[in-house]
N, C-alpha and C positions, 0 to 999 in steps of 0.2 A: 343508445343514440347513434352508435357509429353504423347500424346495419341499417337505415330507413334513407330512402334517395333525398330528404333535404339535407341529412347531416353529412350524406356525401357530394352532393352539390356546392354545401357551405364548405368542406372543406379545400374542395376543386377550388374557389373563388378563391379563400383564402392562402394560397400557394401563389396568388399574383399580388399580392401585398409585400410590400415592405411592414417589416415589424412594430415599425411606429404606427403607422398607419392601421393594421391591426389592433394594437393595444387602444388606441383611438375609436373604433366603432366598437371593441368589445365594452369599452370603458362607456359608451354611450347607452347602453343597455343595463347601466348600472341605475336603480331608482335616484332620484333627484339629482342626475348628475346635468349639468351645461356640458351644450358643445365645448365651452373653454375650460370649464373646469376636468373634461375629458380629455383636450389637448395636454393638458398642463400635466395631469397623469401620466399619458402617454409618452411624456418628453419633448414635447415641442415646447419653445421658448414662452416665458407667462409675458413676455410684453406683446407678442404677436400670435400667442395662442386663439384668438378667439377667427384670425382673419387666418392662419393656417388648416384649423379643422374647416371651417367655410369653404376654401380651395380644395383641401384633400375631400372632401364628404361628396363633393360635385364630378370627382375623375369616374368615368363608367365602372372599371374594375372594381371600387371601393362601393358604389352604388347594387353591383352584383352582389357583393360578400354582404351586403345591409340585407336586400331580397331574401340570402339563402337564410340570413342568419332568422329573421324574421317567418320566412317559410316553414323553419327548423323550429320556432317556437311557438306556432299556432298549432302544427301539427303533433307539438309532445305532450300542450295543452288540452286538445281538442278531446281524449279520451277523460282526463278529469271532469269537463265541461259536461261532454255526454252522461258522465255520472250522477254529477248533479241536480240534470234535467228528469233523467229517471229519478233520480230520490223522490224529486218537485213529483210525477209524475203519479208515484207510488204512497207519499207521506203526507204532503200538503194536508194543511186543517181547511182551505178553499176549495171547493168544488171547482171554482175560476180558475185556479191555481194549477190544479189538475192536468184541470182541461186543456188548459194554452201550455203545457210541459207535453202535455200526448199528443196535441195537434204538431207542434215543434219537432217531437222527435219523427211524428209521419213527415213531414213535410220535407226535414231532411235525408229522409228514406227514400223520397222520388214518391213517395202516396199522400200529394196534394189533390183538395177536393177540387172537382169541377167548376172551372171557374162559370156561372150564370150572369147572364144579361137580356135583357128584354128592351125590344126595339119596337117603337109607334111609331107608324107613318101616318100623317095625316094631308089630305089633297086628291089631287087626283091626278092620275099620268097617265100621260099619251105617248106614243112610241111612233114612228113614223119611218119609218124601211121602206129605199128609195130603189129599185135594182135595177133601174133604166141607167 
């Protein structure tokens, strides 16, 4: 994790946090957790946890460290993801199934098909070029 530029962007961001503050966005990232029940993890107080993480989640620097951490975790996903598309791609019992897995993985390859469009004009036009 440590060698790929989000987990070193995330950890660039997270050198401008205060500790609470960090346990707070990591705590966020936790499944069914609340803002407040993330503050409250954190250490911020449970009578004004929920209007604490609300203030702190809005400071830029904390909204960076959310970006990178978020960045860090699409991109360590993205390789299982691809995986799975190829399985769909290679296994599917749908020929449908197949098909929209192989067109997916072209498409995120950059070999999207040509987008077609067909245009009727219907009327008639006259042009009229004045050069006086």
């Amino acid at each position: 994790m440590a060698n790929t530029v989000a987990a070193r962007d995330m950890e660039l961001a997270a050198e401008k946090l205060t500790p609470k503050q960090r346990a707070l966005v990591d705590n966020m990232f936790l499944p069914n957790t609340t803002q407040r029940e993330a503050a409250v993890q954190a250490g911020y107080a449970e009578r004004s946890a929920h209007v604490a993480a609300s203030r702190v989640l809005r400071l830029p620097h904390v909204q960076d460290y959310i970006s990178a951490c978020v960045q860090e975790g699409i991109q360590s996903n993205s390789i299982r993801a691809l995986g799975v598309v190829a399985d769909l791609s290679d296994a599917a019992k749908s020929d449908y199934v197949r098909l929209q897995a192989a067109q997916d993985i072209l498409d995120r390859a950059g070999h999207k098909p040509v987008e077609k469009s067909a245009v009727a004009v219907r009327g008639e036009l006259s042009v009229n070029i004045d050069l006086s």
